[in-house]
C-alpha positions as CSV (number, residue, x, y, z in Angstrom):
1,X,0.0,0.0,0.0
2,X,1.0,3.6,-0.3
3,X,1.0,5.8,2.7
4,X,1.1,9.8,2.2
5,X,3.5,11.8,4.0
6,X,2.5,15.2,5.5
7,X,5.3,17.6,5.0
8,X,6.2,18.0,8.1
9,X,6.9,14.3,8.7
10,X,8.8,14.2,5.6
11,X,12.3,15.2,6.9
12,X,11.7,11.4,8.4
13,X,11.1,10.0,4.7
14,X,14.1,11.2,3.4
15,X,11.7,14.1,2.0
16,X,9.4,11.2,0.1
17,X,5.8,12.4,-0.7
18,X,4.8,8.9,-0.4
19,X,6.0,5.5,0.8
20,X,5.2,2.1,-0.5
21,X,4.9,-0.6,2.5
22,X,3.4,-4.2,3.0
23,X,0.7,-5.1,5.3
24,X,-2.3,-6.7,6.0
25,X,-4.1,-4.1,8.2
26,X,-3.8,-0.3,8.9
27,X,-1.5,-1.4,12.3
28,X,0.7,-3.6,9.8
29,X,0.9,-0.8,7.3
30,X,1.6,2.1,9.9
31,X,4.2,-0.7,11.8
32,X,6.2,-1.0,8.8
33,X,6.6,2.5,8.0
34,X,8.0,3.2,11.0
35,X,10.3,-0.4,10.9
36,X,11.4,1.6,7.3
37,X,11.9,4.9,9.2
38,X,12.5,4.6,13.0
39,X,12.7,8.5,13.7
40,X,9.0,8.4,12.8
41,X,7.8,6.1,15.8
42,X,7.8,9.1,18.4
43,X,6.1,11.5,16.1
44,X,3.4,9.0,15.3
45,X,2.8,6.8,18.7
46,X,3.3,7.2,22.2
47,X,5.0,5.6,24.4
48,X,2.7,2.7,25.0
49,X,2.6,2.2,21.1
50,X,-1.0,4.0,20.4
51,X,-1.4,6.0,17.6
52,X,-1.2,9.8,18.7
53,X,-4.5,11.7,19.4
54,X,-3.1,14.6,17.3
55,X,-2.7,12.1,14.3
56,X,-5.3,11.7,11.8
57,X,-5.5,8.4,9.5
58,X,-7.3,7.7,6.4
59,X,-7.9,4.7,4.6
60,X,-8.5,5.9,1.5
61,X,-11.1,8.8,2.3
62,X,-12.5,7.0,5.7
63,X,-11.2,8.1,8.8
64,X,-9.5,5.6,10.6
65,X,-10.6,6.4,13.6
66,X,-14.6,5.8,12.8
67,X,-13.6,2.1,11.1
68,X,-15.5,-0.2,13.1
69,X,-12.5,-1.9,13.0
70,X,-10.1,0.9,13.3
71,X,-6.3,0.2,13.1
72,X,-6.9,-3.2,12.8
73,X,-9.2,-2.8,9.3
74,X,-7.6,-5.2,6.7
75,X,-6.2,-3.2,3.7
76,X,-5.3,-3.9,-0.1
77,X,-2.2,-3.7,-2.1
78,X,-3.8,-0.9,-4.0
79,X,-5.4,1.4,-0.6
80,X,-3.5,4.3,0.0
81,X,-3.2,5.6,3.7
82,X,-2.8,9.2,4.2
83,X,-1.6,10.9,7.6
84,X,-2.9,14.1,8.2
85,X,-1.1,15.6,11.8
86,X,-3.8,17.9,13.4
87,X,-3.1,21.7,13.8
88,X,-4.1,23.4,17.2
89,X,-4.5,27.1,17.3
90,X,-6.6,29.4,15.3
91,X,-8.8,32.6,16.5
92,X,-11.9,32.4,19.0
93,X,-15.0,32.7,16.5
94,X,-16.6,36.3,16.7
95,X,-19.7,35.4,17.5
96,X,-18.7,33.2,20.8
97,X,-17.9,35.1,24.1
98,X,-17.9,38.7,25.3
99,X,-15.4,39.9,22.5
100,X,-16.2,40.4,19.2
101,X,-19.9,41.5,19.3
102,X,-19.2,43.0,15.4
103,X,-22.4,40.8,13.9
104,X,-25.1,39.8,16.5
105,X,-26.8,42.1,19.0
């Protein structure tokens, strides 16, 4: 299968866009990526070996996470996995709160 590389991850990949790996399941998949590319492991799992909250998985265009069975969802030759890391920040929405009254009233 193909698994996309977000480019911040990529200086992992020796700057690939996309790897090719074998594997029965998303787990097998994700497990030989990083067996292919150690340095991923901590940017990708915790400690205990569970994918990081902050990391998205698809399976083609199904999020991994809402596969009944998730991580462990058997996979093709030809399905493509895509890891998307989550971004945290932004700005608080103008209608929400005190601030930022410039709409409703």
């Amino acid at each position: 299968m193909e698994i996309h590389i977000p480019t911040p991850l990529r200086a992992y990949t020796d700057k690939l866009e996309t790897v090719s790996v074998e594997g029965a399941t998303v787990a097998e998949g994700l497990a030989a990526l990083v067996a292919a590319y150690p340095d991923l492991q901590q940017h990708l799992f915790t400690t205990e070996g569970k994918l990081r909250s902050f990391v998205n998985v698809y399976l083609n265009d199904d999020d991994v996470r809402y596969l009944p069975a998730k991580e462990a969802t058997s996979v093709a030759p030809s399905d493509e996995l895509t890891i998307i890391p989550s971004i945290a920040g932004g700005v608080p929405s103008m209608t929400s709160g005190t601030h930022g009254r410039c709409c409703s009233r």
